[in-house]
Phi, psi and omega in degrees: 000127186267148237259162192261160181321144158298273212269106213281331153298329171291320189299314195294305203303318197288351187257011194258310196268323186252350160297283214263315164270323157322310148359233184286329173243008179014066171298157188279173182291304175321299149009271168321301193273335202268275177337293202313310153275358172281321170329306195310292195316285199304358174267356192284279170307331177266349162294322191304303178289012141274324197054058174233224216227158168257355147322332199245008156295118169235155185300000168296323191275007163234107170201143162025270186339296197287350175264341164326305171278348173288288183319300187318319191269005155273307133198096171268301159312300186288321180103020214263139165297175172280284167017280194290341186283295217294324173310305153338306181300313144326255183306007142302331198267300204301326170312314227245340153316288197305310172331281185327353208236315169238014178242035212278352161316307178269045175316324191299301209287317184314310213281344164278333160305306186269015173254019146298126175287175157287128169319104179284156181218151126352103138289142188238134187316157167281160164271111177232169177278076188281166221279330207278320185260346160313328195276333179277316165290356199258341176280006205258329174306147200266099177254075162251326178261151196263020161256340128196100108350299203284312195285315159294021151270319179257342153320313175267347160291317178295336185265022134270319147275358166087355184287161163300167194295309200294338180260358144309302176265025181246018167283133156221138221331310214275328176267021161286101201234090210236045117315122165315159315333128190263123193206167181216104189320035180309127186254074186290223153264152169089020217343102181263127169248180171239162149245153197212112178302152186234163192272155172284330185308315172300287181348308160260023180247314185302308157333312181269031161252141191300316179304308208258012144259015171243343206252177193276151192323314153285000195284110156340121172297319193251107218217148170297181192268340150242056194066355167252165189290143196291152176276188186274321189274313133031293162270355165250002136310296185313319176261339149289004164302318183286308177304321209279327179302318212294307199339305172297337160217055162222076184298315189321340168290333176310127193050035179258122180266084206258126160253185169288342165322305192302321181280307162326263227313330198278326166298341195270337121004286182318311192311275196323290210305333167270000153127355202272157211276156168298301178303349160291326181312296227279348160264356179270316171301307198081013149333104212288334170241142197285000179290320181287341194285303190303015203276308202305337184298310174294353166295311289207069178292346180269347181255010193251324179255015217236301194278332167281312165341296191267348135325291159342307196258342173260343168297321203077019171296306231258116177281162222276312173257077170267128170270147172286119151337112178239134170294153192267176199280334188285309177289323166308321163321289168312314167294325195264036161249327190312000000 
């Protein structure tokens, strides 16, 4: 007969990340490590404030209050965006689910935990790219060389699918298809995949890197100088590298903060600005809701001036032969006397 756990907090964590997300919701790695460190802080923090050990933490000592200061002291200390609080927060409540499900005795206690609300925050526009400076920036890798290649490649695979850094550089040889229909495999969140039509031009830039005419159907599209795959700071060293080359005949880039992010925000812009339906963006994007496709519609200041314009001209306020208001000799008069 097996002895029952000491410690009922550690037992409740370990059946949450391996019973119920791993599991039961076969939740993701990315997933898995975010939950995994908002525990950390916060187990951290309430041993700090007790001023014990976390070894020595009971599910008595996670309550309401105490996760309230914690959210607080994220950020006032840590310096964490409301973004970054609400996320937190979030895997708290799903932890505080899961309590409820094998702790029901304290159900009271969970259940005031998850009627902490969420923060409102600022959403802030997205940052895009018009094609004239993508073009600029596209211009500057040396594809004399096969690095780059590598790079003038993947630049342009992302502002053609519009994919995330992270399902760019989890692209492999085997999700390629770079034949008409020339298309691609994306491996998203949620694991979700798409298929994402490819240009010919990506098409053939993809063709001349060595993974991918040389390598095996598993092999990473996109590789360091030592064959692994490149990382997200990795690639986003390379385009700000690219950006800073762009500046002299893009000025507009200067002092501009471009991650790889920026180019997905720019395809998706490209999309709008040519006509494409939102709900088409949002699959094209992989967006699980058209509420995210839509931040672009409010970005998008050239389809904002392209839309007053053509209000301005079907209203008729402005008459056809309007003259400028000129004040009479009587009224100039009358002011310079005031």
């Amino acid at each position: 007969m097996s002895r029952a756990p000491e410690d009922p907090l550690l037992a409740c964590v370990e059946s949450f990340f391996r019973d119920y997300l791993q599991r039961l919701r076969g939740a993701s790695a990315h997933t898995v490590r975010a939950y995994r460190d908002t525990l950390r802080l916060l187990f951290i923090y309430l041993a700090d404030t007790k001023d014990s050990t976390v070894a020595n933490l009971r599910l008595n000592d996670l309550h309401v209050d105490a996760v309230a200061a914690f959210l607080t002291q994220l950020e006032s200390d840590r310096a964490n965006s409301i973004a970054t609080r609400n996320c937190r927060r979030a895997a708290i409540r799903s932890f505080c689910k899961h309590l409820i499900r094998v702790d029901l005795p304290h159900a009271e206690q969970y259940q005031r935990i998850l009627a902490l609300p969420a923060k409102k925050c600022q959403q802030n526009l997205a940052t895009y790219l018009e094609a004239a400076e993508v073009h600029a920036i596209l211009d500057q890798p040396d594809c004399r060389t096969v690095l780059g290649q590598r790079d003038y490649g993947l630049l342009l695979f992302l502002y053609n699918t519009g994919a995330r850094i992270s399902e760019a550089l989890t692209v492999c040889c085997a999700d390629l298809h770079l034949t008409p229909p020339r298309q691609v495999r994306l491996h998203g969140k949620g694991k979700k995949d798409r298929l994402c039509p490819l240009w010919r031009d990506t098409a053939q830039a993809l063709l001349r890197l060595p993974t991918v005419r040389d390598g095996a159907p598993g092999a990473f599209v996109f590789v360091n100088r030592q064959g692994q795959p490149l990382t997200r700071d990795g690639a986003a060293y390379l385009l700000q590298k690219y950006v800073v080359a762009a500046i002299p005949t893009a000025p507009t880039l200067q002092r501009r903060k471009i991650t790889p992010h920026v180019l997905r925000h720019s395809c998706a812009v490209a999309l709008l600005q040519s006509g494409v339906d939102v709900t088409v963006i949002r699959d094209y994007l992989g967006h699980a809701s058209i509420a995210t496709t839509s931040r672009y519609l409010t970005t998008n200041l050239q389809m904002k001036r392209e839309a007053l314009e053509a209000f301005w001209k079907r209203a008729g306020i402005e008459p056809t032969n309007a003259k400028p208001w000129q004040p009479s000799a009587d009224l100039l008069a009358f002011l310079a006397s005031l």
